[in-house]
Every structure is written in C-alpha cells, then in structure tokens.
C-alpha positions in Angstrom: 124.8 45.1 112.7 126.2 48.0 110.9 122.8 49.6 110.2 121.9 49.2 113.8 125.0 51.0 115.0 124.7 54.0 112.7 120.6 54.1 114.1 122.2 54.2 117.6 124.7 56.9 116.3 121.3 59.1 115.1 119.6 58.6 118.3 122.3 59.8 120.1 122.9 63.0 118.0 119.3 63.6 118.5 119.3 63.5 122.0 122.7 65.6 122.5 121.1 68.7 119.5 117.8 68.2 122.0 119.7 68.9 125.0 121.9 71.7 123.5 118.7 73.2 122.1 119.5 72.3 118.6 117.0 70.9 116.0 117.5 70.1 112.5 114.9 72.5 111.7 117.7 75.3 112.9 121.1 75.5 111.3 123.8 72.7 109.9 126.0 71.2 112.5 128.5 73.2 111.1 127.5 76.6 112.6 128.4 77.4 115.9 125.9 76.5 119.1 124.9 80.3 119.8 124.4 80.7 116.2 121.9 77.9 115.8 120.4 79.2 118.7 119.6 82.5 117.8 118.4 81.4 114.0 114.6 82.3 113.6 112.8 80.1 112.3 109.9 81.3 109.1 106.2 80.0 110.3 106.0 80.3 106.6 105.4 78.2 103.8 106.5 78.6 100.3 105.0 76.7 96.9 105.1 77.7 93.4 102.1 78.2 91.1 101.9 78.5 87.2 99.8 81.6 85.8 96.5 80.5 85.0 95.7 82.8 82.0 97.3 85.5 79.9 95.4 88.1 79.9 97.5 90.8 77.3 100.3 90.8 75.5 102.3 93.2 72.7 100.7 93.6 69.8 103.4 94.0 67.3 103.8 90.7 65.4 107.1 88.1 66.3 107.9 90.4 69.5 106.7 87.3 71.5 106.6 83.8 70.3 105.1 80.6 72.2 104.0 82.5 75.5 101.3 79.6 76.2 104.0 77.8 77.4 104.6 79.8 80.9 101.2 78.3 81.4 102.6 74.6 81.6 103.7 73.6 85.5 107.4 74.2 85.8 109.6 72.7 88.1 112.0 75.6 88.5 115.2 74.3 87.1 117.5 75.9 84.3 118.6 73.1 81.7 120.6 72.6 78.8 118.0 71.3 76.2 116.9 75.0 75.7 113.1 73.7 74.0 110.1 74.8 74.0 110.9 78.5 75.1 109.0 81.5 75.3 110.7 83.9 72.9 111.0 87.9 73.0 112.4 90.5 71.4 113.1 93.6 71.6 113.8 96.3 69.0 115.2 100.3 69.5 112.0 101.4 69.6 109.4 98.7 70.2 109.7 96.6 73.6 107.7 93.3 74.4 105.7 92.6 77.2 103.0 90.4 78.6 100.6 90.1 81.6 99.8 86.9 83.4 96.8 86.0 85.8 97.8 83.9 88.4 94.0 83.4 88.9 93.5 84.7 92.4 95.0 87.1 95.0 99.0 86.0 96.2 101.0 87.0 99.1 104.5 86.7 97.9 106.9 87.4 94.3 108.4 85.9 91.4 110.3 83.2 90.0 111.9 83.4 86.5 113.9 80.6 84.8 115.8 81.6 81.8 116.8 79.9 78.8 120.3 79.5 76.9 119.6 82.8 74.4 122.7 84.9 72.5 125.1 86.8 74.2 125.1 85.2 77.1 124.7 88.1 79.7 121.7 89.6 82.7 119.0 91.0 80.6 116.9 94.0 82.4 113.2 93.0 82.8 110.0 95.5 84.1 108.2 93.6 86.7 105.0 95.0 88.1 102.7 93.3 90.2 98.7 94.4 90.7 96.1 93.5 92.9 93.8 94.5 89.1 95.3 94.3 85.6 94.7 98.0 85.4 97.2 98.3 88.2 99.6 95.7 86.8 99.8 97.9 83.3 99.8 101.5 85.0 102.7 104.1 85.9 104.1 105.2 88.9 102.4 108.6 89.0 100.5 110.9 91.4 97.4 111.2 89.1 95.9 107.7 90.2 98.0 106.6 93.0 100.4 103.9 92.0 103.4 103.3 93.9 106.0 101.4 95.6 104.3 102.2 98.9 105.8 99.1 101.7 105.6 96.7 99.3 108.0 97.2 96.3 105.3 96.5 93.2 106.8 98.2 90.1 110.8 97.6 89.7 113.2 96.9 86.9 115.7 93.6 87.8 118.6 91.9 85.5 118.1 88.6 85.3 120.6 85.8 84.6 121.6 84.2 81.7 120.3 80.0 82.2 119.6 80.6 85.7 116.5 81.4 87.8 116.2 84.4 89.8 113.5 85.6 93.0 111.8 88.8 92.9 109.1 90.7 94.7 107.5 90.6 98.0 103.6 92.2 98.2 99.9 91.1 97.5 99.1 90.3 93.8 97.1 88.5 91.5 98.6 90.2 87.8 101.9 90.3 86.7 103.3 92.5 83.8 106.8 91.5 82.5 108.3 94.1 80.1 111.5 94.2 78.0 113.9 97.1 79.1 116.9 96.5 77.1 117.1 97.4 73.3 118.0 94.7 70.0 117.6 91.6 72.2 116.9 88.5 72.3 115.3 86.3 75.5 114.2 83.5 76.7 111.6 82.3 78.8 111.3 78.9 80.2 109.2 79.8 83.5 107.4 82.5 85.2 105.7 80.9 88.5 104.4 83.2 91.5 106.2 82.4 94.7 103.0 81.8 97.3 103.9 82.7 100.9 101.5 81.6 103.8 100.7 80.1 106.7 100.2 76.4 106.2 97.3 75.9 108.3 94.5 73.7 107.8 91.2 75.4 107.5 89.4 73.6 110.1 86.1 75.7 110.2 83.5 75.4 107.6 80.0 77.0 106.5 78.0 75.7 103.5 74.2 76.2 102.8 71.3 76.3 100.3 73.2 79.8 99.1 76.3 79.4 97.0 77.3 82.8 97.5 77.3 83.0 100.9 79.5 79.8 100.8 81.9 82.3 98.8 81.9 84.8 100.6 82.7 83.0 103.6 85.6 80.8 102.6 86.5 84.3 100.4 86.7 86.3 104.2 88.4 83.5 105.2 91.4 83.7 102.7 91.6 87.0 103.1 92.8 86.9 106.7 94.7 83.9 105.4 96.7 85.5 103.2 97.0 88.7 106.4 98.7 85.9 108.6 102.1 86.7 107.9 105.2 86.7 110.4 102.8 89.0 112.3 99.0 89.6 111.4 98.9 92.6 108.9 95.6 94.5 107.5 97.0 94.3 104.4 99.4 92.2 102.3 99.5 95.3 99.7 99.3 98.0 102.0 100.1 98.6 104.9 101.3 95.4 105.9 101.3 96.5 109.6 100.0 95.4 112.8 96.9 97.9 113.2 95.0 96.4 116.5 91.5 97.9 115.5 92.0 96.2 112.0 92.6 93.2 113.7 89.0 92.5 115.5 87.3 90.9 112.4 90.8 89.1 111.6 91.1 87.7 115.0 87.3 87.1 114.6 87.7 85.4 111.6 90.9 83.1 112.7 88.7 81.7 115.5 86.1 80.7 113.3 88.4 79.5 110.6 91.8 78.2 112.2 91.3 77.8 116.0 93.9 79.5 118.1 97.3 80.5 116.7 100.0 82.1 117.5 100.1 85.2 114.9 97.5 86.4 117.6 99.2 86.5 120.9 102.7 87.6 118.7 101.0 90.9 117.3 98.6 91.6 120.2 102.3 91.5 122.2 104.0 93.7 120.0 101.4 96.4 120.1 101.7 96.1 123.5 105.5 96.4 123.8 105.8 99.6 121.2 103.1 101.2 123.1 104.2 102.5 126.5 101.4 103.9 128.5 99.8 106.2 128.3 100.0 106.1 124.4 97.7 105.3 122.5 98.0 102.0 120.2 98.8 103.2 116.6 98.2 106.6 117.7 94.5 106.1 117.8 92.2 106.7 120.7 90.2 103.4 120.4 92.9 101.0 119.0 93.8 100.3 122.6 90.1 99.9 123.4 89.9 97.1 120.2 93.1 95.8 122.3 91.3 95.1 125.6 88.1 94.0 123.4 90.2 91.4 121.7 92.0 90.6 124.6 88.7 89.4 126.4 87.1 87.9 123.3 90.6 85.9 122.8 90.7 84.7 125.9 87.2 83.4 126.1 87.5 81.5 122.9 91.0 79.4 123.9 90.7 79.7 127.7 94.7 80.5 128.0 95.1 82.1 131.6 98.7 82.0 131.2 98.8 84.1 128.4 96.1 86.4 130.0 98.1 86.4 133.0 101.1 88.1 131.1 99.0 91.3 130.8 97.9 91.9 133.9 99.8 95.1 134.5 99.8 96.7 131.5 95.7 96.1 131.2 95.8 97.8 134.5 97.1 100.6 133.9 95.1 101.0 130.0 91.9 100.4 131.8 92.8 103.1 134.9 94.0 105.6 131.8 90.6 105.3 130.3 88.7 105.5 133.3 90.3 108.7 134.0 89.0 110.1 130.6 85.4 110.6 131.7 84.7 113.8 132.3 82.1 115.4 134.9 79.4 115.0 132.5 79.5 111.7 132.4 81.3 111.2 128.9 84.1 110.1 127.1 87.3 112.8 127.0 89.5 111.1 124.6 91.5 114.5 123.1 94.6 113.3 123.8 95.0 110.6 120.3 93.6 110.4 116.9 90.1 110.0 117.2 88.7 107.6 114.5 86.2 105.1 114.4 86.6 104.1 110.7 87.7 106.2 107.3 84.1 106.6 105.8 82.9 108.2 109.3 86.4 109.8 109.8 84.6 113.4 109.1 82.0 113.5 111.3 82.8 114.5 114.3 79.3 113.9 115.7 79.6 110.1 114.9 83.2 109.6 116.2 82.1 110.6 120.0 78.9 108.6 120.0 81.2 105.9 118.7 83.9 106.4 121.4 81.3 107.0 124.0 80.1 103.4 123.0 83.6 102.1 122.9 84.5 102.9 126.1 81.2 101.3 127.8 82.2 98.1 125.3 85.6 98.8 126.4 85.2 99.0 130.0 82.7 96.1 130.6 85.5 93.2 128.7 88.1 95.0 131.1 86.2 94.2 134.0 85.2 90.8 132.6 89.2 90.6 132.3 89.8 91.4 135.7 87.4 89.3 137.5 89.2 86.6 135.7 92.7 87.8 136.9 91.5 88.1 140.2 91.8 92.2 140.6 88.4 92.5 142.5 89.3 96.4 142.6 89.8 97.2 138.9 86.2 95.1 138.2 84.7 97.0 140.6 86.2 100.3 139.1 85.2 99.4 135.5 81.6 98.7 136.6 81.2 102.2 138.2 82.3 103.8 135.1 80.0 101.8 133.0 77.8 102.9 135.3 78.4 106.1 135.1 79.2 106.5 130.9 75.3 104.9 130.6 74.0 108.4 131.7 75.3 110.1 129.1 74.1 109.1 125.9 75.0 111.1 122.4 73.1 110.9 119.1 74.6 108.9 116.3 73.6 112.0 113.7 72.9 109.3 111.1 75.9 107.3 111.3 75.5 103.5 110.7 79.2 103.0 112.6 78.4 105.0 115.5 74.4 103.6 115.5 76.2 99.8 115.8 78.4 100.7 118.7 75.6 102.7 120.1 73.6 99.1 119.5 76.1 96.7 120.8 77.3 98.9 124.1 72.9 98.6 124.7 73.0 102.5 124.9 70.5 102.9 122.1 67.6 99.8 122.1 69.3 97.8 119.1 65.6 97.4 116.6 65.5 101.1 117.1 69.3 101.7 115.7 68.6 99.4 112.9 65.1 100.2 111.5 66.1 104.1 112.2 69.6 104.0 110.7 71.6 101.0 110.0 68.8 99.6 107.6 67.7 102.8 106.1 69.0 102.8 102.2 70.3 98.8 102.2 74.1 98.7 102.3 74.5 102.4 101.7 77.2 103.6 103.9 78.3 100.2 104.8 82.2 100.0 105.2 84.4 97.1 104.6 85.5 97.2 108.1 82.5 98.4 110.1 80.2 96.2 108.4 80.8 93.7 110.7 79.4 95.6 113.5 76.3 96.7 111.6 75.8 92.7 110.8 76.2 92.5 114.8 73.9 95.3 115.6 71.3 93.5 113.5 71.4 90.4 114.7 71.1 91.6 118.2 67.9 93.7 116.5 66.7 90.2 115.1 66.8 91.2 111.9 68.8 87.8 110.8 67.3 88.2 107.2 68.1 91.6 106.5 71.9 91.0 107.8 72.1 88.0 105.3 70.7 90.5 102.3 73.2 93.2 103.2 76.3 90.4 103.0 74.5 89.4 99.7 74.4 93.0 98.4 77.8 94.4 99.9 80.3 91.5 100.1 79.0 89.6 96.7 79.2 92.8 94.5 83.2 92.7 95.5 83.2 89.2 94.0 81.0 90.0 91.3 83.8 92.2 90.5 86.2 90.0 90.1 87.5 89.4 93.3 89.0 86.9 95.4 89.8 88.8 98.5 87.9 91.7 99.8 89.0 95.5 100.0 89.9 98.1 101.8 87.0 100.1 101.4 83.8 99.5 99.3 81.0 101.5 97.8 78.2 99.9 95.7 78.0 103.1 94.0 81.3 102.5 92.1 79.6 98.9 90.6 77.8 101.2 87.8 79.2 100.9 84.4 82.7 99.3 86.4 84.9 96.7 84.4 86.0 93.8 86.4 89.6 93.7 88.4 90.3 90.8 86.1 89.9 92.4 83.0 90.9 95.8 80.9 88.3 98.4 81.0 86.5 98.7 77.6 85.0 101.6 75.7 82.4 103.3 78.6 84.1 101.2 81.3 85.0 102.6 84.8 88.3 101.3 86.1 86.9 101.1 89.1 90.8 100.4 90.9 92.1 104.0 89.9 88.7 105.9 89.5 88.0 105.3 93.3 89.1 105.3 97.3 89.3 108.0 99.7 91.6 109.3 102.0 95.0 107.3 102.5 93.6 104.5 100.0 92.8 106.9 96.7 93.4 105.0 93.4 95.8 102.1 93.0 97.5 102.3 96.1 94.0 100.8 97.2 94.1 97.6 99.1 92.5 95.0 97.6 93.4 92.5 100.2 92.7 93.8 103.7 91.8 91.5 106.8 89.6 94.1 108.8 86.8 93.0 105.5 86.2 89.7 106.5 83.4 89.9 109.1 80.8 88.0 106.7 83.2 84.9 108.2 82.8 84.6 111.8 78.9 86.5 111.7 78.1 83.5 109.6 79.6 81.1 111.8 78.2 83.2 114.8 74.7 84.0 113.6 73.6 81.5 111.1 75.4 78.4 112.6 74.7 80.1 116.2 77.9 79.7 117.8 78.0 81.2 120.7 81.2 80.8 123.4 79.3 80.8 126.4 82.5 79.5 129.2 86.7 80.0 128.7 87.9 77.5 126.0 84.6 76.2 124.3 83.9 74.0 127.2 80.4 75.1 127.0 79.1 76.2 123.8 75.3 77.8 122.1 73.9 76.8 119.5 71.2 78.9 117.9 70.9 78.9 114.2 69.2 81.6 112.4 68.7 80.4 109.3 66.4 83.0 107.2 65.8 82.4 103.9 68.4 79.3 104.1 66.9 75.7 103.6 70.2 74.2 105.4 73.6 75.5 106.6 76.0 73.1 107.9 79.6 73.5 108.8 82.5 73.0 111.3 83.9 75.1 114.3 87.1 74.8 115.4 87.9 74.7 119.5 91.0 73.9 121.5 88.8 70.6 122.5 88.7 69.5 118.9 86.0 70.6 116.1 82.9 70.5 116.3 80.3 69.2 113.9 77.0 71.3 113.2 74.3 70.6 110.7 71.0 72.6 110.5 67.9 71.6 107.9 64.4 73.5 107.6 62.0 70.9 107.9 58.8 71.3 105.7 57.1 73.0 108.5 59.7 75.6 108.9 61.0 74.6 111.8 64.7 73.9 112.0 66.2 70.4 113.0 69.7 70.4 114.2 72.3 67.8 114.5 75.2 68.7 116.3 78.8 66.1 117.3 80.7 67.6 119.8 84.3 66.9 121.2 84.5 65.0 124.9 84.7 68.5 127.3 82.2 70.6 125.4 79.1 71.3 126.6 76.1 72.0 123.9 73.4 74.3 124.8 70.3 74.7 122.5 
C-alpha cells in the first residue's frame, strides 16, 4: 500500500514538472521555475576512452616508470590504495614527458586522475593535443604554424593532488604530457580522452567488393560526425564555425548517414539571423548561394514545409538581391563580397566568375524550385527569366576543375566535354578536399561512374594511407612522396607532411585535419553507386540506379523520415546487375 502511494506521489510530480514545463532532464527541484526554464540543455554526449598506444616517451632512464598502465580502462576515480601508478620525475634540468595515441581523431579534452605522491600540493603539467604526433611534440611558433588558434591545444594546467581534473576542448588524436615543475615527484593513475559527440545512430550504410571504399565512406562519415557539435562546424580543430558553403557535403553527408537532424535547421538559422540582407553569408559572395542550394536540397530530402515556410521572406529578398546582380551582358556582377569558390582556385580570377556565373544559374533554379513550393508564383517566374537570361552568357573555365564542375552541373558546358577536357585530365591533380565532391558530381552526370570511383581511390585513400581517420582541410597527392605518416615521427629523409604543407589560412600545423566540407566520397557513394536518387519531398518516392563499375556488389542502407531503406546490388556472371531493394510503407521505388 505504501509503495503504491509513493508511485501515485511520482505520477503526480510528473504531471505538475510537465505542466510547469519542467523535466528532470533540466535542473533539481531546488532551483527556481524561471531558472529551470531557461537551462539549456547539451545535445551532447560525453564517454571516456583509454589511449590505445604510446607512441614516445623521455629517454632519460627512471624519469618515467610503469607508463603501460595509462593503457589499462580507468574508471575515473581518485583512491586511497595508491598501486600500480605511473611514476615521473622531474630533475632541475631534465623534465619527463610522454605522448599517447588515442587511436583515432577526438572531438573533446582530457581527464587526469592523480595518485597520493609527496608533498601533497597542484603539480604544473604541459598538455598539448595534435591532430599528428608532429603536432602534439612541436612549439608554438610562426615558422610552421602551431597555435592556440579557437581551440586552446598547447597549455600548461596544475593539477590536483589525489584528485581528477578536466582539460581541453579541440580535435585530437595525440596527446603530449610534459613535466613543468623542477625536483618532483608524480603520479599517474589515469589519462582518458574525454569524447564529445552527437549520439546518433548511424543509420546509413555502403559496403562492397572494395574495402577501401567501405573506409572511406564510413571515414567521411565520422568526419561530419565528429563536425556535429552544438552547431555544425567545418572543423573541430579549426575553425569550429558555421561556414554555409562548407556545409553542402556535411549536410550531404548527414542525409546519407543520419537522416534529418536538427544541427541542420539550427546553423542554417543562425546564418540566417547574423546575416541581414543584403550581406553576404560569411562575407562570401556564394555562401548565400550554398544557403538557398541547401535550403532546397534539405527540404526535398525531409519534406518539412514548416520549416521551409519560416524562410519565406528572407529567401525572398536573397533571391531578388541576386537577381539584381546580372548585369546587361547577361552575367553575374557579384563585386560587392569576397568572391571565392574554394582556396586552391582562390587565385584565379578567370575560374572564380565562371564558377559564380554557374552558381547563380544553380542558385537561381533551387530558388525557384523553393518558391513554387511556397506558393510565390512571382519569384519562380522571376528566377526562371534570369536563368534564362544567365544561359546566354557562358565564360571559360581557363582550366579549372572547380569552375569546369559548376560549369558541368549548372548544364552550361555539355558535362563529357568538362570532364574529358578538364576535370579528368592528369587524375586527381587539382582535386580539392572540398570541391572534389562536385568534380565526382560532374562526372557522374558525364557517365564516367569508373573514373569517379578511381579518383576517390586515388585522392581520399592516400589521406588514409597516411594515417588518417578523418579527412583534411586540403589535400595534394603531391605531398605523399617520401611523407611519414600522421601517426608516426618522421624518420631520417621523412617529410612531415603536417608542418611542411597547406596554403593560405591552413599553412603548417594550424592545418585541419578534421574538416566536414571533405566528406563528399559519403553521400556520392550512396548517390551514385547505390543510385539514390530523391525524386518527391520526404523520400516518398525514391530512384534507384546503381552504377556499380568495377564493383562485384555494393549493398547498404538509406536513411528517410519513412524509415530506412534496404538496398543490395550483385553483378551477375553476365554483367548485368540484380537489385534487391525493402522499402518502408510510403516510399515509392523507381528502377
């Protein structure tokens, strides 16, 4: 009887914290009503993992005794029994250190339980994190880029005596720990990386005869994984910031990968609301175009109207702002931003307007898709005319394999002519880590399927061939010759290919070895080899056309807001492909 009164009790308390807006996942009862309410919740997730490996440590002998343990799972308490520590000390002139692999790239910092050790009192630790051990043992200097840009990586902290103590939020996958203090003794019990992410499940799949292109997809995947913070960043490293043309292969990738989620419609609204018209998003001419382009692509994949609904006027007014900079002559007048395409085309000039010119057709036509949808028979009509009218004018892509895709996928240049003229010439040559996805496009829509798998092959697996477990910023197969991996000190001969390379804003180790707009192997896959194809709002009718090239089978999942569905393609022995495909109630197939 007792029991059943105190569940009444509960159920009661429930339904009064539901009514006042309250949930346990808020505050304590003991905090005020407004101040529950205003409480933000985290959408993420926190575990601790164990280094897997270490990869360096001081060479001076009994500096460092029993370091294997900080490879044991820990369990993050401080206790009394003080056994089986890790052991340094320090001397005047000689300090101790170590480096731990934590086996792949992290979003997140550091946990470090101490032990009982002499004296009782903080001792001052070095902590750098690196996306690459040569980054987690270099300096802060100007010579090869290391520093403390947005993401604190290279500090010095006092940490308790028998206590535990947090440290560090950035992107890392090393960990240098250093002695600063002189004549002491410490002790280690555990080191564990603190892991922040979204936990989501990853319902989308691709496997196949090719085990590397398994890797690289689920490796594309992780990497906008990781980019899925509060908001969705480029970078986890650098810049950690919501930059909307970055965000086109991420959002790409998340639909392939993770279905809808609300990281999307959260950043795409705060580059919205920090960008009063007529700026430009980010300051750059054609982020607002990737805005309007992801806007439509968004919106055809999880068939929300509502949330379409909610831009209405401010798509407006972007579309009648770009409309009114075509010129007389038929072409794109875009002088009032940053102009920029991508870094690696960010010279030539040439390249950037038959880019934008391309943009703005690719621009114009999703706005006019977009306001069909929102019933504005007067903008559509006004963003076919200027299509129309931005056709006639057609610039040369000077060589550019950026500026030939867009030129490809806008149908301004025929698309076998872009490829087998420019985008194929030299193999991945000029590729770029965020571009690449559009060359991939313009290739497939040139049918060369093959070609595009050989270039993800080439370009994507020498990243992992590297090392890697996310991919980068910016890439150049030129840098593989005579390069040391990221997970290993450079040896006599040995590039370090983290500080020896990068260009412009990315030079050395202030590289980004984690960056979202990289991952466009992931959804091409899905897209091209798979052969999904969102053909009506919300997956409720979906293509299926596999391309399967050199591929015996590829099989996988794809995630819609009807449920997932369930594709498996096999080669038969006649070369023709057999398809098996299970598909929610509400979805539509087309072959």
């Amino acid at each position: 009887m007792k029991c059943t009164r105190i569940v009444y009790i509960i159920i009661i308390i429930i339904i009064l914290m539901i009514g006042t807006g309250l949930t346990y996942a808020q505050l304590p009862p003991v905090f005020t009503e407004n101040r529950a309410k205003s409480a933000q919740r985290s959408p993420l997730t926190e575990c601790y993992l164990s280094p897997v490996k270490i990869i360096w440590k001081t060479e001076t002998e009994g500096l460092i005794s029993n370091e294997s343990r900080l490879l044991l799972e820990g369990n993050g308490q401080a206790d009394l029994s003080n056994q089986n520590m890790c052991i340094m000390k320090s001397m005047q002139d000689k300090k101790p250190g170590l480096l731990l692999d934590f086996g792949r790239e992290l979003h997140g910092g550091l946990q470090i339980v101490t032990g009982m050790y002499g004296g009782g009192k903080p001792v001052r630790l070095r902590i750098r994190f690196g996306e690459s051990v040569s980054e987690a043992m270099s300096e802060i200097e100007p010579f090869k880029n290391a520093t403390n840009d947005h993401a604190m990586r290279d500090m010095v902290v006092s940490v308790p005596w028998l206590g535990k103590f947090q440290v560090g939020n950035t992107g890392f996958r090393f960990v240098r720990i250093d002695m600063v203090d002189d004549n002491t003794e410490f002790q280690l019990k555990e080191v564990r990386a603190v892991f922040t992410y979204r936990d989501i499940p990853y319902l989308g799949s691709f496997h196949s005869s090719d085990s590397l292109l398994n890797k690289i997809w689920l490796t594309g995947a992780y990497t906008v994984h990781l980019n899925m913070q509060e908001y969705l960043w480029d970078g986890i490293k650098r810049d950690r910031l919501v930059w909307v043309g970055d965000m086109h292969p991420e959002t790409s990738a998340i639909a392939a990968v993770f279905g809808a989620n609300e990281v999307v419609n959260k950043s795409l609204d705060l580059s919205r609301d920090i960008t009063p018209l007529p700026q430009y998003m980010n300051g750059m001419v054609s982020y607002s175009m990737w805005w309007v382009i992801i806007q439509r692509d968004w919106y055809t994949y999880t068939g929300n109207l509502g949330y379409l609904k909610e831009q209405k006027d401010y798509l407006k007014g972007l579309l009648d702002h770009y409309i009114g900079r075509i010129n007389s002559a038929n072409s794109e007048d875009l002088r009032d931003g940053t102009r920029f395409l991508d870094w690696p085309s960010s010279k030539d000039t040439s390249a950037i307007h038959a880019g934008l010119q391309a943009m703005m057709v690719l621009t114009l036509k999703a706005g006019g898709e977009l306001s069909k949808v929102l019933g504005d028979e007067d903008m559509r009509a006004k963003c076919e005319r200027a299509v129309s009218r931005l056709k006639k004018n057609i610039p040369e892509a000077n060589g550019s394999k950026q500026a030939a895709a867009l030129l490809a996928l806008a149908e301004l240049q025929p698309a076998e002519k872009m490829n087998k003229k420019i985008i194929s010439v030299g193999g991945v040559k000029n590729y770029s880590t965020f571009f690449g996805y559009y060359m991939l496009m313009a290739k497939a829509k040139a049918g060369d399927y093959q070609g595009a798998l050989d270039d993800i092959r080439n370009y994507w697996g020498a990243m992992l061939k590297l090392g890697a477990t996310t991919f980068w910023e910016d890439f150049n197969t030129d840098w593989v010759k005579n390069a040391a991996g990221i997970d290993e000190l450079p040896g006599p001969g040995q590039i370090d290919i983290h500080s020896s390379y990068g260009d412009y804003c990315y030079k050395g180790f202030r590289h980004s070895f984690a960056h979202g707009w990289a991952s466009g192997p992931t959804p091409w896959l899905t897209q091209y080899v798979l052969g999904v194809q969102v053909i009506e709002p919300g997956c409720r009718t979906l293509r299926i056309e596999p391309h399967l090239g050199d591929l015996s089978f590829a099989e996988g999942t794809f995630p819609t807001p009807l449920g997932v569905v369930k594709i498996k393609h096999s080669k038969t022995s006649e070369g023709k492909v057999r398809s098996e495909i299970s598909a929610p109630e509400g979805i539509k197939i087309i072959k």
